[in-house]
N, C-alpha and C positions, 0 to 999 in steps of 0.2 A: 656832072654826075659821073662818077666812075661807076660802070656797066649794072645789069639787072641782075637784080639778087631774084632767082627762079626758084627760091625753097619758102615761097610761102604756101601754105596750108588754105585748105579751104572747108570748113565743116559743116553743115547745114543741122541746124538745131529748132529744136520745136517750142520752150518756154527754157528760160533761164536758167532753171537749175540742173538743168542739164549739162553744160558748159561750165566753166571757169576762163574769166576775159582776165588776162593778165594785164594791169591797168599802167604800166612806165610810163615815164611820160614820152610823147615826140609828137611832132606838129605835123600835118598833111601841106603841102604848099599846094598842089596841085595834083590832079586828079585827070584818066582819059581812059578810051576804050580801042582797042586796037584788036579788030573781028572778034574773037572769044577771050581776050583776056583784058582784065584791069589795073591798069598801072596807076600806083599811087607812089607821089615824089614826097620825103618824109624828110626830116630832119628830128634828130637827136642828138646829145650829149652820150662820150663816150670813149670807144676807140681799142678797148683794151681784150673785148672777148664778143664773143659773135653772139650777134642780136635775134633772136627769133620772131617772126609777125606769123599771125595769124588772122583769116578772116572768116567772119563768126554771119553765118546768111538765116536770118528768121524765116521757118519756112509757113510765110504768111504775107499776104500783100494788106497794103493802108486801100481800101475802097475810093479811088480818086479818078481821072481820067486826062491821062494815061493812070494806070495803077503805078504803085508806089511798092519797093523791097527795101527792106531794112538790112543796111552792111556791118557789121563790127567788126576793126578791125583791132586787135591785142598785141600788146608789145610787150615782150620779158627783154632785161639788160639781162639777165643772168648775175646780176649783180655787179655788173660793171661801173666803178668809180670812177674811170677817167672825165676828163673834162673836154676832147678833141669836139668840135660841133661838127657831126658828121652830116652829110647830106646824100641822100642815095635815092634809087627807084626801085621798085619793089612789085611785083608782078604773078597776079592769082588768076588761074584759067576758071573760067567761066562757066565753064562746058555743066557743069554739076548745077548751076543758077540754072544754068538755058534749060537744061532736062527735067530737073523739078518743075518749073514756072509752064514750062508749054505742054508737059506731060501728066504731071498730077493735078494742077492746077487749069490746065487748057486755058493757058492765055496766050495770045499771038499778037503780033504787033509791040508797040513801045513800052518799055517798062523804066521807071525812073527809080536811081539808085541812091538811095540815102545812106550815106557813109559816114557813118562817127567814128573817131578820133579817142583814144583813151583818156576819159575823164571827161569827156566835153556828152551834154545831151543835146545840143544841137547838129543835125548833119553839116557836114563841110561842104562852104558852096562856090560854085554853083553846083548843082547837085549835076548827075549824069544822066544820058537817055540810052539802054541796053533796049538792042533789037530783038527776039525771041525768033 
């Protein structure tokens, strides 16, 4: 993996139509949490202009135990046609989850992170465990 792409976004949104999830396609292979940020390992097709992600945090939990946060992560080619399969790591600080969930939310302890993939409505698994 040639180095961390640090210009992913992070937005915390309340129903749908609030946002626009830019839906390209690319694949999550792997997934981890390193203190306050999450690093997701991605592959796409491409090569020729610079890719933008963003991740899209519902600010609402699934009622489960551990509770449950919903990730979206959004991917624009900018219209990129090459065909190079690139493979990179991609890296969104946390900090804005961790404040919402333990502050408006008053949740402490484990929170587990369902992260989709554009196009896909299953989270990508195994899913992760975020500390608060």
């Amino acid at each position: 993996m040639p180095g961390i792409d640090l210009s992913g976004d992070v937005v915390l949104f309340d129903n749908f139509s609030q946002i626009k999830l830019i839906d390209h396609p690319l694949r999550i292979t792997k997934t981890r949490i390193e203190k306050d940020s999450l690093i997701i390992n991605v592959e796409y097709s491409g090569g020729c202009t610079k890719h933008d992600f963003k991740l899209f945090i519902g600010k609402w939990i699934l009622k489960s135990n551990p509770s449950q946060a919903e990730l979206y992560l959004s991917h624009n080619s900018n219209g990129d046609m090459c065909e190079a399969y690139i493979r990179r790591e991609i890296k969104f600080d946390l900090t804005l989850l961790k404040n919402w969930f333990a502050n408006s939310m008053k949740l402490k302890g484990e929170l587990i992170l369902r992260i989709y993939e554009p196009r896909n409505n299953e989270p990508f698994k195994p899913m992760l465990s975020y500390f608060l």
